[in-house]
C-alpha positions as CSV (number, residue, x, y, z in Angstrom):
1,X,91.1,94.9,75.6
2,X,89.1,96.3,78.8
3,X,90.9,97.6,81.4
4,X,90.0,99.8,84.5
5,X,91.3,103.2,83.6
6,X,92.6,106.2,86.7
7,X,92.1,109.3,84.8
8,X,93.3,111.4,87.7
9,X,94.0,111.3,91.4
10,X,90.7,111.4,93.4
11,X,87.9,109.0,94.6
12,X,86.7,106.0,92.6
13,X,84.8,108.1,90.3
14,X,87.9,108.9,88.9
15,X,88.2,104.7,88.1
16,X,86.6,104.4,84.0
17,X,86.2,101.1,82.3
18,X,87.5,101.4,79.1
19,X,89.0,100.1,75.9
20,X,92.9,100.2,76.0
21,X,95.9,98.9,74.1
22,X,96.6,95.2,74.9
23,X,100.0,94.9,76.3
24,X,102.8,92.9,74.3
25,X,104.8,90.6,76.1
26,X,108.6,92.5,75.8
27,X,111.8,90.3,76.1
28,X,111.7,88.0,78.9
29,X,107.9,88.7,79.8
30,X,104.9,87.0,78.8
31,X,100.9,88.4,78.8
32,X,98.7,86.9,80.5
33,X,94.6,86.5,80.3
34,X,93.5,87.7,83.7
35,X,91.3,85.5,85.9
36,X,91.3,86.8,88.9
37,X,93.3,90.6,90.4
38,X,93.6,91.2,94.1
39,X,92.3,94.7,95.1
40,X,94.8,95.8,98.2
41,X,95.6,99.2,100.4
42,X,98.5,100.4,98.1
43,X,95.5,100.6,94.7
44,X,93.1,103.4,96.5
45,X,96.2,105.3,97.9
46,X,98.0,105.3,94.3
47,X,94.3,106.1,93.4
48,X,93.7,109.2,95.8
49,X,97.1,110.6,95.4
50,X,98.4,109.5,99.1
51,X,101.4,107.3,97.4
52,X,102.3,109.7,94.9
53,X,105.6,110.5,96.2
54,X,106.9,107.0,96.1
55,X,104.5,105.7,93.5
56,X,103.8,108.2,91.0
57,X,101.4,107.7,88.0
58,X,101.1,108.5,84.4
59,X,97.9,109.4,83.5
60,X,95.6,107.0,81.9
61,X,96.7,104.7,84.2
62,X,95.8,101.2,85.1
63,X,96.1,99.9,88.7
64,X,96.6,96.6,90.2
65,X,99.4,94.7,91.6
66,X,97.7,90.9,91.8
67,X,97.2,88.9,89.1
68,X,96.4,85.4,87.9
69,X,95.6,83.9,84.5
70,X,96.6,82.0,81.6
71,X,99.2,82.7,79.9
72,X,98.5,84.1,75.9
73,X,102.0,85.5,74.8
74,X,105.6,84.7,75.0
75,X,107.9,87.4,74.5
76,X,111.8,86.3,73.2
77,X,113.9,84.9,75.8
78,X,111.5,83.1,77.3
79,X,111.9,79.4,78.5
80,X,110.1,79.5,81.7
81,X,106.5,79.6,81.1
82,X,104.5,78.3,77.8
83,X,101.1,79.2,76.4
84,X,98.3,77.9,78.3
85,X,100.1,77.5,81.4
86,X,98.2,79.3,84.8
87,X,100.2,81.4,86.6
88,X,99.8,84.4,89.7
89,X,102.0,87.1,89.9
90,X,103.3,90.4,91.6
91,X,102.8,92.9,88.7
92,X,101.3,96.5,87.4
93,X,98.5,97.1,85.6
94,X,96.4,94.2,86.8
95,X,93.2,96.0,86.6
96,X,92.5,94.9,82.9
97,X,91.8,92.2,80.4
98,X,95.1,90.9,79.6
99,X,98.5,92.0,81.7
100,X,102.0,92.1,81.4
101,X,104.6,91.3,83.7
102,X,108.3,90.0,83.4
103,X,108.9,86.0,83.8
104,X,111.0,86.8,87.2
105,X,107.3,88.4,88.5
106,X,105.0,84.9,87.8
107,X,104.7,81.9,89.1
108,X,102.6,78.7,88.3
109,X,99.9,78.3,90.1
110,X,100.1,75.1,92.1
111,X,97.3,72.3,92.0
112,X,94.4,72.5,94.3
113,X,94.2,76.5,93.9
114,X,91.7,77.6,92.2
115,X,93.3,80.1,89.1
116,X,90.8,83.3,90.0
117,X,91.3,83.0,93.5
118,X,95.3,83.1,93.7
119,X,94.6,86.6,91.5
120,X,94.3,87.4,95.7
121,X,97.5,86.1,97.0
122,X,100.9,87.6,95.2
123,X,101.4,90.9,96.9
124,X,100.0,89.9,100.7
125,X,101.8,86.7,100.2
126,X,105.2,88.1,99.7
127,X,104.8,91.2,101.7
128,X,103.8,88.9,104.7
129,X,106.4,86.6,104.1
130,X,109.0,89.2,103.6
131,X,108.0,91.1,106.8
132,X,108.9,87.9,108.4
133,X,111.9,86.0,106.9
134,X,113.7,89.4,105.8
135,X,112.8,92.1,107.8
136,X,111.7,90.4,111.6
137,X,114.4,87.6,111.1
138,X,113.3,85.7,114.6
139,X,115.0,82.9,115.8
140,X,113.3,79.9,117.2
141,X,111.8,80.8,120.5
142,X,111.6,84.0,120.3
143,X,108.4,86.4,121.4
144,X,107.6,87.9,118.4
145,X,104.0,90.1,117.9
146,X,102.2,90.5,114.7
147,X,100.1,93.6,114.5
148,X,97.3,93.5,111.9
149,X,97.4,89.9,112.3
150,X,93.5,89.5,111.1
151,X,94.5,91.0,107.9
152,X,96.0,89.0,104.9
153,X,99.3,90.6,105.5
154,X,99.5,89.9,108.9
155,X,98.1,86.0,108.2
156,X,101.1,85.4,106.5
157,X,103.5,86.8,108.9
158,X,102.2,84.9,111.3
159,X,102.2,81.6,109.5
160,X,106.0,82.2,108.0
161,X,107.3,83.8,111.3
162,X,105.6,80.3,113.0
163,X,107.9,78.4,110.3
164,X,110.9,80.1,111.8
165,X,110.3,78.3,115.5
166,X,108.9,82.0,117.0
167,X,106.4,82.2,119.5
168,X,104.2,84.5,117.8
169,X,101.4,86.5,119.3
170,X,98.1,88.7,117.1
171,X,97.9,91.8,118.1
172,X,94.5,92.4,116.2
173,X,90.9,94.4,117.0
174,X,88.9,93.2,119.3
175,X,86.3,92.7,116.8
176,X,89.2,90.3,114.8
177,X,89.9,88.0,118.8
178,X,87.9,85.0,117.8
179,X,89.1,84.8,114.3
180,X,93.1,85.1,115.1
181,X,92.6,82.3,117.6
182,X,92.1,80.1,114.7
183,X,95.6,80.8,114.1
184,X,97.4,79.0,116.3
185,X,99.4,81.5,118.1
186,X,100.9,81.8,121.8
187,X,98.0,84.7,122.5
188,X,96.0,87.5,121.2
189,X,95.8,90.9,122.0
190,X,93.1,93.3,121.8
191,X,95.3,96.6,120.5
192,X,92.2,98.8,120.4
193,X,91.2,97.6,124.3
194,X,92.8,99.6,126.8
195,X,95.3,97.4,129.4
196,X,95.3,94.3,127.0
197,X,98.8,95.6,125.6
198,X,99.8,94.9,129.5
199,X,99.2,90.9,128.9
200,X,102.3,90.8,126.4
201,X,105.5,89.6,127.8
202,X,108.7,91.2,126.9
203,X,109.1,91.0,123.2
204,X,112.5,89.9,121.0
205,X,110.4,92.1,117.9
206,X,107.0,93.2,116.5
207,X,106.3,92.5,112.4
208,X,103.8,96.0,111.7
209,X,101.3,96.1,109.6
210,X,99.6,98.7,111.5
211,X,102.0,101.8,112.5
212,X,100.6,104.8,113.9
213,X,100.2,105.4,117.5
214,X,99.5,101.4,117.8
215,X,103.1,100.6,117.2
216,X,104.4,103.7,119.2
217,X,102.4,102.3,122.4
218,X,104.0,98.5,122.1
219,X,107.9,100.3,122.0
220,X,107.8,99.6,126.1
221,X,106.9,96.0,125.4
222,X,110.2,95.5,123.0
223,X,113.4,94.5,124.1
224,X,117.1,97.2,123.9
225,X,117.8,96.1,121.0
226,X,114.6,94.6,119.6
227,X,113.7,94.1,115.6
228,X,110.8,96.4,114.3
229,X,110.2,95.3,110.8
230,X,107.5,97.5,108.9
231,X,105.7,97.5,105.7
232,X,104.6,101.3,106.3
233,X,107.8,102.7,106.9
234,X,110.3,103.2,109.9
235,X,107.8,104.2,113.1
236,X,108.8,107.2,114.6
237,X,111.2,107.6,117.8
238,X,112.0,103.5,117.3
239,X,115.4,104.2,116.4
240,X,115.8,106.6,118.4
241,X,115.0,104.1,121.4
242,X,117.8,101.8,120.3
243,X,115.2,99.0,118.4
244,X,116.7,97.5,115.0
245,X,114.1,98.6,112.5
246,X,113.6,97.2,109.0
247,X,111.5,98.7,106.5
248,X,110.6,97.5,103.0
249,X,108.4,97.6,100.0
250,X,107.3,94.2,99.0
251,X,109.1,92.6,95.8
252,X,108.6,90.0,93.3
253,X,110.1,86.8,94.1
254,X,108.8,83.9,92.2
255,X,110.3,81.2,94.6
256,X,108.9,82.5,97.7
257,X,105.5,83.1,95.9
258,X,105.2,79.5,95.1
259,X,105.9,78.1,98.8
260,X,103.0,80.7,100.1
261,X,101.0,79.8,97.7
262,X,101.7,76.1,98.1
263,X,100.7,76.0,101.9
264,X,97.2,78.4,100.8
265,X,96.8,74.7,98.3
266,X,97.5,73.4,101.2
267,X,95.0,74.7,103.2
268,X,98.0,75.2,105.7
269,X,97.5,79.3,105.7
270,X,94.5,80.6,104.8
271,X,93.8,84.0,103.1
272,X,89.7,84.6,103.1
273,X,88.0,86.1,99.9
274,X,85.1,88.2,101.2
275,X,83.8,89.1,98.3
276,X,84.3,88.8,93.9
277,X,83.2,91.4,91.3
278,X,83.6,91.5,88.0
279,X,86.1,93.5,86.4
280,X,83.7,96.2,85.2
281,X,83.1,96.7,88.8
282,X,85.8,97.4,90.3
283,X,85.2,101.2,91.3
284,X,82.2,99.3,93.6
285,X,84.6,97.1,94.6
286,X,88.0,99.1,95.7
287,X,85.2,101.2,97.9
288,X,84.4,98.3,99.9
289,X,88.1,97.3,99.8
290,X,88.8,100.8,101.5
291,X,86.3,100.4,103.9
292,X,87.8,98.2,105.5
293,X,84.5,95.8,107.1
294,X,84.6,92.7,105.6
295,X,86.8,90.4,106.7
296,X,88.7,89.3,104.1
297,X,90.3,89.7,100.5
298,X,88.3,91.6,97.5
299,X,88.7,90.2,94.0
300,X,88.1,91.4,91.0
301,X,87.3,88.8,88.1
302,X,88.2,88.4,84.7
């Protein structure tokens, strides 16, 4: 098969398109035909060598952790999926041809989703929806704030922390105002416009997808006692200020991917696709992905 190759830490130069082994589906795994393979944040910093420590890589190594396809193999054990069946999935190696992944990592794709597209959704889906129901845990009524809420992550914790009854603001760019409106929240706040951070009202906890000084400056705007639940690890000096703060790395969970993806067939929570490339292009198109101006998703397609 073709796959895209990292042949050492670096820039996307250092991203080949090659032949490589197919994959065989193990016990309880099946192989899939890839259609369509989100690029996200966590590819160019496994790429460059920032995620080493927590995500490290043997070299040739294929990157990826979206996927959606048809599925070509069945590995022993398996009762869950059968040939032919489309399916999206929170997986490695998605950067390639065919891909692997165990049954407890896929689910179908549901009608009135189009197969490459939901290559887009796994990872934001569940990290977004995680960030909410696991690690925010609000309770109806409460004044929660979203950071990165433009983003695809930060769609989705806006939508499932909605589901939970919260009054949710978007803390966004001020570029990103007009678009999070469309998201039906209690307000929207500027983060990169000095005094907007002032319109908040007193906050029972803030989902990050941002960190960095952003999340530092909204600790006065958080409750004793508030929730801080991150996807980039525990913010400095939170703990320290008495806040409850929850940190996680996204995992698979085939249930909650199929109710996210449901509501994106829905049309209740939309994720924007900026931009496809073929697979063979995905150096071009994990630079774009890293910077960071289009708004919306990049794909890769099979």
């Amino acid at each position: 098969m073709k796959a895209v190759v990292l042949t050492e830490y670096g820039d996307v130069d250092k991203l080949e398109f090659r032949d490589m082994p197919d994959p065989r589906a193990e016990r309880n795994g099946i192989v899939i035909r890839m259609a369509g393979a989100g690029i996200n944040p966590i590819d160019w910093k496994i790429r460059s060598g920032a995620a080493k420590n927590r995500f490290p890589v043997q070299f040739p190594a294929v990157l990826g952790r979206d996927a959606s396809g048809e599925v070509i193999e069945i590995g022993e054990g398996v009762t869950t999926f059968t040939k032919g069946d489309r399916v999206m999935g929170l997986v490695w190696g998605a950067y390639a041809e065919h891909v692997a992944g165990p049954v407890e990592a896929w689910t179908r794709t549901p009608t009135g989703l189009e197969i490459v597209d939901a290559g887009a959704l796994p990872l934001a889906l569940l990290t977004g929806a995680q960030l909410s129901e696991e690690a925010l845990r609000p309770s109806e009524g409460d004044a929660v704030l979203v950071t990165g809420a433009g983003g695809s992550v930060g769609r989705v914790a806006v939508y499932a922390a909605k589901s939970r009854g919260a009054r949710v603001w978007a803390g966004v760019r001020q570029s990103q105002r007009e678009a999070a409106l469309a998201l039906g929240v209690e307000g929207v706040v500027a983060l990169d416009v000095d005094g907007e951070i002032a319109k908040l009202p007193t906050l029972n906890g803030i989902a990050d997808t941002v960190g960095g000084e952003t999340i530092r400056k909204l600790y006065d705007k958080l409750k004793p006692g508030g929730v801080i639940g991150s996807v980039l690890g525990e913010p400095g000096g939170a703990k320290e200020r008495g806040f409850v703060v929850r940190a996680f790395t996204a995992r698979t969970d085939s249930a909650m991917l199929s109710k996210y993806a449901s509501a994106v067939a829905a049309g209740k929570l939309v994720i924007p696709i900026a931009k496809r490339f073929p697979l063979a292009q995905a150096p071009e198109a994990q630079r774009i992905a890293e910077n960071g101006k289009l708004p919306g998703k990049i794909l890769l397609v099979g």
